[in-house]
KEBASE-981228 format. One line per field, with one value per atom (N, C-alpha, C): x, y, z; residue in three letters; chain. Coordinates in Angstrom, 3 decimals. Layout:
<pts>
px <- (X,...) $
py <- (Y,...) $
pz <- (Z,...) $
type <- (ALA,...) $
mol <- (A,...) $
</pts>
This chain:
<pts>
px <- (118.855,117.869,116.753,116.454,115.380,114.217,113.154,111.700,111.060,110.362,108.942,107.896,107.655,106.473,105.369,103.791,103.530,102.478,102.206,101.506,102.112,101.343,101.793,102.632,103.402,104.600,103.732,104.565,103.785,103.132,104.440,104.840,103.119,103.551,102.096,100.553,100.213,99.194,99.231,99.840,100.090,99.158,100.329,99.383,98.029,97.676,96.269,95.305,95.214,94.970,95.112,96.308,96.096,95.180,95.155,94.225,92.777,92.667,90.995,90.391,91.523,91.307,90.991,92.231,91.891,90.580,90.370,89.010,88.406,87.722,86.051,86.325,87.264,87.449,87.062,87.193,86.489,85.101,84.740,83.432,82.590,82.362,81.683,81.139,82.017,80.952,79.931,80.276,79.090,78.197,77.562,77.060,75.534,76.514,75.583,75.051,75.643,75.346,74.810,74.350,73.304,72.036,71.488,70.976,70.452,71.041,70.718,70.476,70.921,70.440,69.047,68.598,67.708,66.525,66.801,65.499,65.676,66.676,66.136,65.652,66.009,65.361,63.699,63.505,61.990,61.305,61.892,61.533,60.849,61.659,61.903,60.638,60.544,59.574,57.930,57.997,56.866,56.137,57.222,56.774,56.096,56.870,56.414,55.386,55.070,53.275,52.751,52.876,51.795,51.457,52.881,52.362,51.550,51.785,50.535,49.609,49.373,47.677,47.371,48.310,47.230,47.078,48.180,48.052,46.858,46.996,45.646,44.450,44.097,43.210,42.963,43.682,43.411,43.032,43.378,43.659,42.095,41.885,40.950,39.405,39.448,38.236,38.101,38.889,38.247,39.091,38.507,39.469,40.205,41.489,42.271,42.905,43.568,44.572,45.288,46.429,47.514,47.054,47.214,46.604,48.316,48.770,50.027,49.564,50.104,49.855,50.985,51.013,52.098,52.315,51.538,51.812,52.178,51.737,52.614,53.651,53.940,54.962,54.933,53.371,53.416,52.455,52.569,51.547,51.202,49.799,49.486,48.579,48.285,47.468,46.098,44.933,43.307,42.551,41.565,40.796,39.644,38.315,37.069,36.003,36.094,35.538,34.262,33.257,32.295,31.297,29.859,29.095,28.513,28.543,28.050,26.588,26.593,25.137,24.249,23.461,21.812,22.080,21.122,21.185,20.806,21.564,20.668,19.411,19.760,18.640,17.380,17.341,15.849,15.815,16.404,15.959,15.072,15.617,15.106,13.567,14.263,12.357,11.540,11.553,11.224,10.313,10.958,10.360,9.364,10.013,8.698,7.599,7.682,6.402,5.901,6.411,5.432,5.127,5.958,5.359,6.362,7.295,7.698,9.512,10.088,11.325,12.130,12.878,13.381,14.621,14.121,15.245,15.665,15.657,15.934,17.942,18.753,20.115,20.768,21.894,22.181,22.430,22.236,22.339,23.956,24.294,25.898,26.626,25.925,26.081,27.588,28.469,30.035,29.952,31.461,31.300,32.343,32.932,34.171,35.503,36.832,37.815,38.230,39.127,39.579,41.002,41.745,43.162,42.900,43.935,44.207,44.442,43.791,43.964,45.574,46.157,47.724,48.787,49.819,51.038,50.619,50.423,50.279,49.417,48.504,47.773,48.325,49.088,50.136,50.772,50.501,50.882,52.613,53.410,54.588,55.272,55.734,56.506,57.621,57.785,59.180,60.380,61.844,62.394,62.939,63.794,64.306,65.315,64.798,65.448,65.377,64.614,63.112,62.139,61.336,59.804,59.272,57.993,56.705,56.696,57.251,56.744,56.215,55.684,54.254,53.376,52.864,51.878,51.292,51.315,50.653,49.418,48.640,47.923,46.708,45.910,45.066,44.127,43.660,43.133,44.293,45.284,46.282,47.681,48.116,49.241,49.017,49.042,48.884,50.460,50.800,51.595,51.257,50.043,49.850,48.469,48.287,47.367,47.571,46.167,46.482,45.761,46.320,45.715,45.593,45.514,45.283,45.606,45.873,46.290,45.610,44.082,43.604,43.593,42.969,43.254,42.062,41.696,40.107,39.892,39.113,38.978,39.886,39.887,41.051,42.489,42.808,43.692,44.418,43.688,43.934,43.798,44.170,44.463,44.664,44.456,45.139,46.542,46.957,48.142,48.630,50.097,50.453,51.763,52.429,53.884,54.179,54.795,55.074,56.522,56.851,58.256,58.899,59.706,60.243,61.804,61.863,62.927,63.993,64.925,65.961,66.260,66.763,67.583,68.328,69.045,70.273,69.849,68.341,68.158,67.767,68.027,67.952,66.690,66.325,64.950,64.876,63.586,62.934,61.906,61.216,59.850,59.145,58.236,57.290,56.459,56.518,55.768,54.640,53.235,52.174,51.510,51.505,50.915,49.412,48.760,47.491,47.129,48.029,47.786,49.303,50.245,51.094,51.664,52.129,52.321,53.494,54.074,54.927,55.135,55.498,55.851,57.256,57.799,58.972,59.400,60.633,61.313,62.178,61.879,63.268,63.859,65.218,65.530,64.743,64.756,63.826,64.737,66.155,66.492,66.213) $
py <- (103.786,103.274,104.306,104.513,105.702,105.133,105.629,105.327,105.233,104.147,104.065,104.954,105.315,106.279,105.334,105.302,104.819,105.630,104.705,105.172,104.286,105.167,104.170,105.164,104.973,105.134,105.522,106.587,106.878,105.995,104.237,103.790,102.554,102.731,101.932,102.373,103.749,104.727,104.378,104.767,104.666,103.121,102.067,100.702,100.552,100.695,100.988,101.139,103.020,103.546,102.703,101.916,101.494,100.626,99.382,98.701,98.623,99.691,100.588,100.580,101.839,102.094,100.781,100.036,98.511,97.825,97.598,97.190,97.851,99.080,100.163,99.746,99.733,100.050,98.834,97.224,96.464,96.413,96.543,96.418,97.215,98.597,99.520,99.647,99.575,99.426,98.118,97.371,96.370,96.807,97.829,98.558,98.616,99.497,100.082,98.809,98.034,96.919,95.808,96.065,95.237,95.607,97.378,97.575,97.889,98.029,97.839,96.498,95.317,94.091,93.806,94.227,94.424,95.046,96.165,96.778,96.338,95.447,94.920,93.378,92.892,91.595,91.983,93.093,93.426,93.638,94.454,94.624,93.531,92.430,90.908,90.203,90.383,89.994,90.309,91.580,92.350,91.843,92.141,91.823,90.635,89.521,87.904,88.109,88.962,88.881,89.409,90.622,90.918,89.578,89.061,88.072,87.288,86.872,85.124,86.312,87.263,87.639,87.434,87.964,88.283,86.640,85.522,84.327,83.605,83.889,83.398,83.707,85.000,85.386,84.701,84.703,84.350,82.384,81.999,80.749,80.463,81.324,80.983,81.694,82.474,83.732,84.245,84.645,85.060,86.303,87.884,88.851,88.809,89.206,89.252,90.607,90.906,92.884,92.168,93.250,93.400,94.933,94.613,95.361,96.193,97.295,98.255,98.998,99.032,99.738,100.653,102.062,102.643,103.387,103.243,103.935,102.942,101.682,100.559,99.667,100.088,99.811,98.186,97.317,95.829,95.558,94.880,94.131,93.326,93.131,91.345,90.855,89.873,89.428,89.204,89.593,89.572,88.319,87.860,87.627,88.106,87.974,88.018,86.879,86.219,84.921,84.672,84.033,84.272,84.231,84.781,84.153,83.361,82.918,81.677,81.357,80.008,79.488,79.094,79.162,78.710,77.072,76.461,74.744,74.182,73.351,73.093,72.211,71.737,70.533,71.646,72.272,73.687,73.999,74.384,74.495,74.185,72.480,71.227,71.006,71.363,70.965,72.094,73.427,74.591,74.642,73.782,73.780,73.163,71.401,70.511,71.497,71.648,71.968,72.897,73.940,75.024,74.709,73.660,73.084,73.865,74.838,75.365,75.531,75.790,75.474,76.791,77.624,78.942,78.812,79.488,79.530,81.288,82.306,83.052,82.645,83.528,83.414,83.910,82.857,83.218,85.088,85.344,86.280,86.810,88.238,88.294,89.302,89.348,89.961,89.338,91.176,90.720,90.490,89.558,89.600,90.510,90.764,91.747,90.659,91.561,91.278,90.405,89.371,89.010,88.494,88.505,87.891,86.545,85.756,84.336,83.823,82.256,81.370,81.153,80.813,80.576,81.815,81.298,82.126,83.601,83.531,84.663,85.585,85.487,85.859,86.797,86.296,87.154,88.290,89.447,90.437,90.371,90.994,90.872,92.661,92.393,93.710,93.958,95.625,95.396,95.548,95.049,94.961,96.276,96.109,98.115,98.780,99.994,100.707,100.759,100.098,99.824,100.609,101.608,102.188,101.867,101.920,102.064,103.545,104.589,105.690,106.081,105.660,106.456,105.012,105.396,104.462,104.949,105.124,105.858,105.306,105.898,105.258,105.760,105.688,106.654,107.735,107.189,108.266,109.687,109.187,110.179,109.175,110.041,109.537,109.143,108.344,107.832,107.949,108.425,108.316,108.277,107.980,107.505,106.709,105.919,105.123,103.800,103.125,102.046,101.991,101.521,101.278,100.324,99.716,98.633,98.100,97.437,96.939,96.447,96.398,95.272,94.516,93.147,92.364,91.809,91.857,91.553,89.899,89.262,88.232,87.579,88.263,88.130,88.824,88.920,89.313,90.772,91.534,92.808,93.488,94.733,95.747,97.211,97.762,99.671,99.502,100.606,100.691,101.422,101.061,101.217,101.446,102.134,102.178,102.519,101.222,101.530,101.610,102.715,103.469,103.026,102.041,101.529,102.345,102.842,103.630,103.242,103.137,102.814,104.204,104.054,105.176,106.081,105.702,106.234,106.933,106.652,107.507,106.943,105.304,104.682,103.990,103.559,103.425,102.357,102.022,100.946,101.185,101.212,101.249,100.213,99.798,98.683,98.870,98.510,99.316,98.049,98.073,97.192,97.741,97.251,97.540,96.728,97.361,96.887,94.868,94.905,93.533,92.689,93.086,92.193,91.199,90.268,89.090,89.292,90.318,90.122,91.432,91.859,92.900,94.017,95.109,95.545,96.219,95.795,96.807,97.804,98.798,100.186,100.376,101.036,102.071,103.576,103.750,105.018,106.432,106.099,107.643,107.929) $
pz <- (209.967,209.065,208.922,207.738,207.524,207.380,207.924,208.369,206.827,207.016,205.442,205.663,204.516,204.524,204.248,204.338,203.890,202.778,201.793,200.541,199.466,198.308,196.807,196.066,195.399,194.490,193.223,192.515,191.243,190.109,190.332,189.502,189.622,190.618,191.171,190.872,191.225,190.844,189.439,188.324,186.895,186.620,187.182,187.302,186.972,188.107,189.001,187.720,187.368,186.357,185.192,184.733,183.463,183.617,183.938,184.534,184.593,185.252,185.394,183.931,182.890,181.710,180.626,181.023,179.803,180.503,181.523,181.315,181.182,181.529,181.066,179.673,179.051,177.856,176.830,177.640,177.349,177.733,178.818,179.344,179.131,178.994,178.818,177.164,176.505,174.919,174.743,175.311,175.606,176.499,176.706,177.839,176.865,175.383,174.384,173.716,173.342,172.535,172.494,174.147,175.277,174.710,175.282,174.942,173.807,172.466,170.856,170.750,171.294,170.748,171.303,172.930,173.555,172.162,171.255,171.156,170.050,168.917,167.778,168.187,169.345,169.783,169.858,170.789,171.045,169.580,168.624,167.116,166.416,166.919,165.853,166.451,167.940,168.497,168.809,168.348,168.119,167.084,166.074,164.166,164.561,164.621,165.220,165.939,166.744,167.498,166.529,165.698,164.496,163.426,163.052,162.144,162.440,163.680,164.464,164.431,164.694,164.464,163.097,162.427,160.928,160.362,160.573,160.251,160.934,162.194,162.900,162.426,161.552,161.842,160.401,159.592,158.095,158.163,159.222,159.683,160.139,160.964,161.784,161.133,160.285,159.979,161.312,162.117,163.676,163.598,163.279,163.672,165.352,165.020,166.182,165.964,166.798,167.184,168.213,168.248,169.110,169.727,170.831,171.308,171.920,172.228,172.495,173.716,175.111,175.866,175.763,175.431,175.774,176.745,177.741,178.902,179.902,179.620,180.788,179.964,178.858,177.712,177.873,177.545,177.353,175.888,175.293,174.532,174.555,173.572,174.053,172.388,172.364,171.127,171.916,171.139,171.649,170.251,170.449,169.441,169.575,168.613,168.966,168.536,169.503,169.785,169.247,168.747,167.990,169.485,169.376,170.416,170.616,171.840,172.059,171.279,170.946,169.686,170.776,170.682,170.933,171.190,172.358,172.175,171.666,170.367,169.673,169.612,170.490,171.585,171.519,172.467,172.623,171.454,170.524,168.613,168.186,168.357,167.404,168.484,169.753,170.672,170.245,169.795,169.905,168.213,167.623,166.222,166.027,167.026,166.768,167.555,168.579,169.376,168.611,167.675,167.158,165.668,164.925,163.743,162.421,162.964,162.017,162.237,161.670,161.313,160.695,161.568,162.199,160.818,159.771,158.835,158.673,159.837,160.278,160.316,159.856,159.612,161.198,161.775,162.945,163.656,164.465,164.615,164.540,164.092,163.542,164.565,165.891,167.174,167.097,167.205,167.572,169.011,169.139,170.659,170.965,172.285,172.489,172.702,172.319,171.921,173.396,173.356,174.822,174.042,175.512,175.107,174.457,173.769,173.804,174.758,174.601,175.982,175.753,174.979,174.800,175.467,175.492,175.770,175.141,173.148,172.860,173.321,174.582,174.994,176.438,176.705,177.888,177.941,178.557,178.362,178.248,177.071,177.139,177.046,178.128,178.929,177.980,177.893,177.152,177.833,177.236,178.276,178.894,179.443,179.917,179.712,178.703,178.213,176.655,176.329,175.261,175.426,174.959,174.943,173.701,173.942,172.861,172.335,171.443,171.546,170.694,170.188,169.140,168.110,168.036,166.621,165.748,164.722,163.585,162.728,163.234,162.562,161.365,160.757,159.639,160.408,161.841,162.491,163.731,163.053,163.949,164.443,165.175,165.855,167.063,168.359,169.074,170.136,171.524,172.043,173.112,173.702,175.200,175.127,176.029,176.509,175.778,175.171,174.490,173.046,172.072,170.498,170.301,168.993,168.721,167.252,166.671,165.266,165.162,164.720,164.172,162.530,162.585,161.506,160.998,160.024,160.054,159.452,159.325,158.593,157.153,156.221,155.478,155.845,157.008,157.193,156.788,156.124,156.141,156.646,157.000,158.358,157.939,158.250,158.449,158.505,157.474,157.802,159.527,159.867,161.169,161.267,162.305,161.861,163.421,164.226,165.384,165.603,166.327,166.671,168.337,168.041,169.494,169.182,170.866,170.729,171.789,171.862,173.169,174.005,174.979,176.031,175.359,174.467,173.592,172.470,172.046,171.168,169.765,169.743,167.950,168.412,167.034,166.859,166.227,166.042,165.317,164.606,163.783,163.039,162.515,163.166,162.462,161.685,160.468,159.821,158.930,159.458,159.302,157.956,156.445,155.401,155.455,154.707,154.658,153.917,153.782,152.500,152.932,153.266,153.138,154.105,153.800,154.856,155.258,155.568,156.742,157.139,158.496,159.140,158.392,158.381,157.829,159.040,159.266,160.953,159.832,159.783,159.439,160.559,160.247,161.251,161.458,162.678,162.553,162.507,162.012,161.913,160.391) $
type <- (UNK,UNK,UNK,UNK,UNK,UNK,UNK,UNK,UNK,UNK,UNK,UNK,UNK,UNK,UNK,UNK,UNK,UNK,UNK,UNK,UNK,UNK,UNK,UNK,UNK,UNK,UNK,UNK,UNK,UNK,UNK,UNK,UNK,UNK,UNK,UNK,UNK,UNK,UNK,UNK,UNK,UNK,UNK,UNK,UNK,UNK,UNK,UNK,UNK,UNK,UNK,UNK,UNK,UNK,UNK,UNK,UNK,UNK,UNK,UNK,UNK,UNK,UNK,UNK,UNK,UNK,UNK,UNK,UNK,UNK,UNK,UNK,UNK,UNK,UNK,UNK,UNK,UNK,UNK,UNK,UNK,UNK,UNK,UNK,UNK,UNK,UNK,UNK,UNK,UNK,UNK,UNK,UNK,UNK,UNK,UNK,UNK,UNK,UNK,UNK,UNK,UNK,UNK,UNK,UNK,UNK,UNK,UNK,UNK,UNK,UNK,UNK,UNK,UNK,UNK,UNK,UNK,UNK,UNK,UNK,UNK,UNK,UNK,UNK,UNK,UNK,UNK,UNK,UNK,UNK,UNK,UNK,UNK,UNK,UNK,UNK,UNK,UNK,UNK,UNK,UNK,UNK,UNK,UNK,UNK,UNK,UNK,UNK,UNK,UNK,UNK,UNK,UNK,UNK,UNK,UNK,UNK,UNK,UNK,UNK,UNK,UNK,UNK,UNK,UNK,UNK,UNK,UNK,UNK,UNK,UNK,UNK,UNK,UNK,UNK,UNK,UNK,UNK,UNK,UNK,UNK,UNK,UNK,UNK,UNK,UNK,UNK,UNK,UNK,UNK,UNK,UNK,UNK,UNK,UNK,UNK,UNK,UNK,UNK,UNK,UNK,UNK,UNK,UNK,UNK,UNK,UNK,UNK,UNK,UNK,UNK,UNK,UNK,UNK,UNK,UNK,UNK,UNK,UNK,UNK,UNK,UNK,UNK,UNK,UNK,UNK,UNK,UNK,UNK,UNK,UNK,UNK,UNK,UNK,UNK,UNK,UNK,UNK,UNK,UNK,UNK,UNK,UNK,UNK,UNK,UNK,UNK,UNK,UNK,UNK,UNK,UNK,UNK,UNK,UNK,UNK,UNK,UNK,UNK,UNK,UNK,UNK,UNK,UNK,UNK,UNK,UNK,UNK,UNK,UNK,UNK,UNK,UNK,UNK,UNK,UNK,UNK,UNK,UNK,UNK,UNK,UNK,UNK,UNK,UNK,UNK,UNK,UNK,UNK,UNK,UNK,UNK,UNK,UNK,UNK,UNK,UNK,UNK,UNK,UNK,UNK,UNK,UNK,UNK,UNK,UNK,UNK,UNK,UNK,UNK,UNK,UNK,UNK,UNK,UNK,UNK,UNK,UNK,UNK,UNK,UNK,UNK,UNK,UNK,UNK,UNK,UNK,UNK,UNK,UNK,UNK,UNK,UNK,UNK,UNK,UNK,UNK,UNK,UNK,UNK,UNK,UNK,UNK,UNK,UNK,UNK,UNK,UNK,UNK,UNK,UNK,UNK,UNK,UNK,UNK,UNK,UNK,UNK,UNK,UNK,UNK,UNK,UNK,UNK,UNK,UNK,UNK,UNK,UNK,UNK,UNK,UNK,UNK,UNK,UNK,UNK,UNK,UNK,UNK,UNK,UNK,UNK,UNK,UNK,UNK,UNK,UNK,UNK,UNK,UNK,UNK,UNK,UNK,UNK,UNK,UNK,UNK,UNK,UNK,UNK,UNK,UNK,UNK,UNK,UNK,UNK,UNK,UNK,UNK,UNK,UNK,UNK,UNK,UNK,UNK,UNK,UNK,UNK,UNK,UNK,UNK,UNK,UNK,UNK,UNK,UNK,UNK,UNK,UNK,UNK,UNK,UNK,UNK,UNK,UNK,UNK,UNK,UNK,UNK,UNK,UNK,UNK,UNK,UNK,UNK,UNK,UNK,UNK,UNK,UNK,UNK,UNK,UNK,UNK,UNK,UNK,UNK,UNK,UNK,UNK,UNK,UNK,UNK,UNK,UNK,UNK,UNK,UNK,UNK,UNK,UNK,UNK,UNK,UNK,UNK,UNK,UNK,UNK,UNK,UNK,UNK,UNK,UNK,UNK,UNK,UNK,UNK,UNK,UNK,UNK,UNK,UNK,UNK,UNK,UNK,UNK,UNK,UNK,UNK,UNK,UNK,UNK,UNK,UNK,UNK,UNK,UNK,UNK,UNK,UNK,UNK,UNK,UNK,UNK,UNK,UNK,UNK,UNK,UNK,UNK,UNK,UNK,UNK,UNK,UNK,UNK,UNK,UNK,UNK,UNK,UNK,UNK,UNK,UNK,UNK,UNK,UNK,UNK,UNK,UNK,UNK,UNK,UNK,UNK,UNK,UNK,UNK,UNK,UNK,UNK,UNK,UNK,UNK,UNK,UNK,UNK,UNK,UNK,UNK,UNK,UNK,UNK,UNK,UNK,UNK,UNK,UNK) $
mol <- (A,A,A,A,A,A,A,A,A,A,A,A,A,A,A,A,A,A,A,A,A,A,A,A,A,A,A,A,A,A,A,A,A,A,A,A,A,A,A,A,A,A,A,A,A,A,A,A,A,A,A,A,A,A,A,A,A,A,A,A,A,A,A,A,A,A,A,A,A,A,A,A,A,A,A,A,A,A,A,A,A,A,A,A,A,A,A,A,A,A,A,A,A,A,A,A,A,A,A,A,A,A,A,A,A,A,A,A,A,A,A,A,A,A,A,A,A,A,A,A,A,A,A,A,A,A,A,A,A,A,A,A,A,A,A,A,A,A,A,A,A,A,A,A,A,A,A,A,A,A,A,A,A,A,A,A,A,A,A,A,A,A,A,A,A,A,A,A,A,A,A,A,A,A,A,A,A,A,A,A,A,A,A,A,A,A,A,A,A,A,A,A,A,A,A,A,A,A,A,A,A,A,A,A,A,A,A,A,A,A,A,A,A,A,A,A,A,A,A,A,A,A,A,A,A,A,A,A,A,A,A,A,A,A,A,A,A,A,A,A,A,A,A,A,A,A,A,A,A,A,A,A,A,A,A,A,A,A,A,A,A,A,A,A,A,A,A,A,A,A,A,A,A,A,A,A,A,A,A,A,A,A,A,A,A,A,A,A,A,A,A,A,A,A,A,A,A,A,A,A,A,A,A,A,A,A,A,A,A,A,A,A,A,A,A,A,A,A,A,A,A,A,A,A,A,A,A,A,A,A,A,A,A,A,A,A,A,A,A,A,A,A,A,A,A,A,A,A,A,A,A,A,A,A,A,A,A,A,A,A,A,A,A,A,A,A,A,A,A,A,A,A,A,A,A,A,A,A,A,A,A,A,A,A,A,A,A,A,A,A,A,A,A,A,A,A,A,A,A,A,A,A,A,A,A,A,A,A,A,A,A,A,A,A,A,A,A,A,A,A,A,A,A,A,A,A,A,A,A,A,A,A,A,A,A,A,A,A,A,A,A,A,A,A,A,A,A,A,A,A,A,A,A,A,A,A,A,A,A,A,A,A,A,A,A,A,A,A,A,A,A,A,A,A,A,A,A,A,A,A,A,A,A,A,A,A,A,A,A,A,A,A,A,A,A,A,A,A,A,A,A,A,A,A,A,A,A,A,A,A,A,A,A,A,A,A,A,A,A,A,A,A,A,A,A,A,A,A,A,A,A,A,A,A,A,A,A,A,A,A,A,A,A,A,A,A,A,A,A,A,A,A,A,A,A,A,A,A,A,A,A,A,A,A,A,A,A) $
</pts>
């Protein structure tokens, strides 16, 4: 009786290999297509934070911005809250006692920008393998630190054109017109 060797047979190796090949071959292009849905999801979701500002703001007369960190690659929505009014209680005592009646126009002291008390107010991270990389804006191009989109009372704004880019290389462009009600995503090649 002749002794077994042990090991695998060519026929087996071949196997193996095919195997290996039919799945990467399923699994791996979904690799890319993870991340492309990843950065037109972030796109769709961006636009959607620009719009609730400029709607809010047209909603509310209260300028609001999105504010873009691109160096910790999060954003968030800000408003600017009016300042706090005078009591009107001390007013109304402040008039009688001096006999005269303060038709002086409130003071139009801005206050500074703060997040929203709501969700839209939460810094939202992008996800990974997503960047922020540039913002364009009328005073230059912008590719590090943080900017800002703002929206003013009627809802008009500077133009803006923010460039989200994936790992792989494709792009996104948001591109913020001065007047119009809704956001435009291009491709950025």
């Amino acid at each position: 009786m002749a002794p077994r060797r042990a090991g695998f047979t060519l026929l087996e190796m071949l196997a193996v290999v095919m195997i290996i090949g039919l799945i990467s071959s399923l699994v791996l292009p979904g690799f890319g297509f993870v991340t492309a849905r990843a950065l037109e999801d972030q796109a769709q979701e961006l636009a959607a934070g620009l719009e609730f500002a400029r709607q809010r703001t047209v909603m509310t007369a209260v300028p609001h911005r999105v504010v873009l960190d691109l160096d910790a690659e999060v954003w968030w929505v800000e408003w600017q809250p009016a300042p706090e009014a005078p009591d009107a209680a001390a007013v109304d005592e402040a008039e009688r006692e001096s006999g005269r009646i303060d038709l002086s126009p409130p003071p139009t002291q801005a206050s500074e920008f703060v997040p929203l008390p709501s969700g839209a107010g939460r810094r939202a991270r992008l996800p990974d393998g997503v960047f922020l990389a540039s913002v364009s804006t009328p005073e230059g191009v912008v590719e590090r630190e943080r900017v800002a989109v703002a929206f003013e009372r009627d809802g008009s704004a500077d133009p803006a054109e923010i460039t989200l880019l994936e790992e792989g290389g494709t792009g996104r462009v948001l591109q913020v017109r001065p007047l119009a009600d809704a956001v435009r995503i291009l491709d950025a090649s």
